[in-house]
C-alpha positions as a printed NumPy array, in Angstrom:
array([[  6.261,  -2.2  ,  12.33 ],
       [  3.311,  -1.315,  10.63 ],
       [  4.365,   1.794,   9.758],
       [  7.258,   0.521,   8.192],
       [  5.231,  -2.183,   6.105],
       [  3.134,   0.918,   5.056],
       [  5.365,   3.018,   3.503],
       [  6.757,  -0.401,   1.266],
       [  3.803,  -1.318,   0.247],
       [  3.59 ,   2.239,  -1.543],
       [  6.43 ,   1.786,  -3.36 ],
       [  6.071,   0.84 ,  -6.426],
       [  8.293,  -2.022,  -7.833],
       [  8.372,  -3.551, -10.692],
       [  7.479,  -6.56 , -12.857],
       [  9.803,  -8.296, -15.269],
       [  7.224,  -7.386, -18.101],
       [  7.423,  -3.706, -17.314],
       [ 11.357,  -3.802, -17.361],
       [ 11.73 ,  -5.573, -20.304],
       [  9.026,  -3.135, -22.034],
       [ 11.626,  -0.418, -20.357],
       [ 14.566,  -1.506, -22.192],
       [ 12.567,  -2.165, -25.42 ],
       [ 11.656,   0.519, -25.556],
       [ 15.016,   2.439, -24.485],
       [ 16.976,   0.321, -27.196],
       [ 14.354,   1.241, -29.964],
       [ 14.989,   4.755, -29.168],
       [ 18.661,   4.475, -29.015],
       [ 19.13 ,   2.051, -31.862],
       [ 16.841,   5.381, -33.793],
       [ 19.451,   8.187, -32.439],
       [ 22.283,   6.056, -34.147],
       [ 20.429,   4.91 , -37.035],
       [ 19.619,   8.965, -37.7  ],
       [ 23.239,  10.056, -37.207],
       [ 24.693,   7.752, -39.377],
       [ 22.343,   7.798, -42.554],
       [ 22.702,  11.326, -42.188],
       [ 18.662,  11.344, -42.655],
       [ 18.324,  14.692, -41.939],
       [ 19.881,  18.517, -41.94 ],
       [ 22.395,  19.012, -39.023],
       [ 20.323,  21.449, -37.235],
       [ 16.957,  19.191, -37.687],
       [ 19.222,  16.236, -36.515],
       [ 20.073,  17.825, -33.602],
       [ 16.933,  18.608, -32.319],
       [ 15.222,  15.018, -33.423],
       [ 18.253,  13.808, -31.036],
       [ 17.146,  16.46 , -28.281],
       [ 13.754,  14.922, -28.274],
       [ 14.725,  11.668, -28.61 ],
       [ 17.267,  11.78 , -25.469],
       [ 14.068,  13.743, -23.462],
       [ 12.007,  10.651, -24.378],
       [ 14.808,   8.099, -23.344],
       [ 14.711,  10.21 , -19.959],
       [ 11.331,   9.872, -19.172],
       [ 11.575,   5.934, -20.013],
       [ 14.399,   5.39 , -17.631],
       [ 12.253,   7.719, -15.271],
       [  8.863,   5.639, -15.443],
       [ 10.21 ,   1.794, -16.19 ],
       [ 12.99 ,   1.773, -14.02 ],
       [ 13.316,   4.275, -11.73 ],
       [  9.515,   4.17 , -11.024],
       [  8.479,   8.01 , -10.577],
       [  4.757,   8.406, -11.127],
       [  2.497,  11.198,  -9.874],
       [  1.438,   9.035,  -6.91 ],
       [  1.334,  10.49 ,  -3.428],
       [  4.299,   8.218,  -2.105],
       [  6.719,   9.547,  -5.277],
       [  5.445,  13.216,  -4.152],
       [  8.798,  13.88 ,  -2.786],
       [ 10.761,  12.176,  -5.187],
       [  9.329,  14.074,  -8.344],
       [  9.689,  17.34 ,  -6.287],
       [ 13.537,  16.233,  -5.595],
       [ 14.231,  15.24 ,  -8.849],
       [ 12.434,  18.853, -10.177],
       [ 14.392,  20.328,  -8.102],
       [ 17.803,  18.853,  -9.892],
       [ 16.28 ,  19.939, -13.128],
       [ 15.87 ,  23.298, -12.64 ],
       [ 19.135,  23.638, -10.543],
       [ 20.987,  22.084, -13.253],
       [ 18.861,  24.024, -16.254],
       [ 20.268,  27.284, -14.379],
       [ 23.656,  26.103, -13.731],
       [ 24.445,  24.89 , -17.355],
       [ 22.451,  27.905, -18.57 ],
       [ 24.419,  30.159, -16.475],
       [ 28.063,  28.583, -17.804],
       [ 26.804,  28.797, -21.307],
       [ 25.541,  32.385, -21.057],
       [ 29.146,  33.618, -19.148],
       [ 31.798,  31.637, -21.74 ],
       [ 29.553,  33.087, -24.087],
       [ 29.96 ,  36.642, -22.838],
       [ 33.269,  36.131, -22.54 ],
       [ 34.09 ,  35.009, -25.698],
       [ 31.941,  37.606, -27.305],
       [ 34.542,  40.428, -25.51 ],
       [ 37.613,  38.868, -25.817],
       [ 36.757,  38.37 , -29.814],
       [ 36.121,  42.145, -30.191],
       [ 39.684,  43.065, -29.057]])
């Protein structure tokens, strides 16, 4: 049992303040990605990386408010885990791209 009521009192859970901060936060940056698309503030290329950065930011918000990964020793394993997804999907995605682009490239010079 105590072992049990050791590992949950790691864990850490959340307040109403910090979830409401969460979404704040994650509508301000959402309600910005649509505001920027449709004003058409900004080149196409210099929109699309504003919304890269954007969507990274929205990622870590989910991550910290709601999810609640920090660098604490109990969320070791989880941050490893979820690095671990990262990368595996950076090189899968990566590695589709880079083929159909390959492809595409030698099929177009026939």
């Amino acid at each position: 049992m105590a072992h049990t009521q050791s590992l949950h009192e790691e864990e850490g859970h959340g307040s109403l303040s910090g979830y409401i901060t969460g979404f704040v936060i994650a509508v301000l940056l959402t309600a910005a990605s649509f505001g920027l698309v449709m004003r058409g503030a900004l080149p196409p290329q210099s929109a699309m990386l504003v919304l890269a950065v954007l969507a990274l930011v929205q990622i870590v918000v989910h991550l910290v408010f709601f999810l609640h990964l920090n660098t604490s020793s109990g969320q070791r394993w989880n941050v490893m885990a979820l690095c671990y997804t990262a990368v595996a999907s950076v090189i899968l995605i990566g590695g589709t791209v880079w083929v159909m682009h390959n492809v595409s490239m030698n099929m177009m010079s026939r």
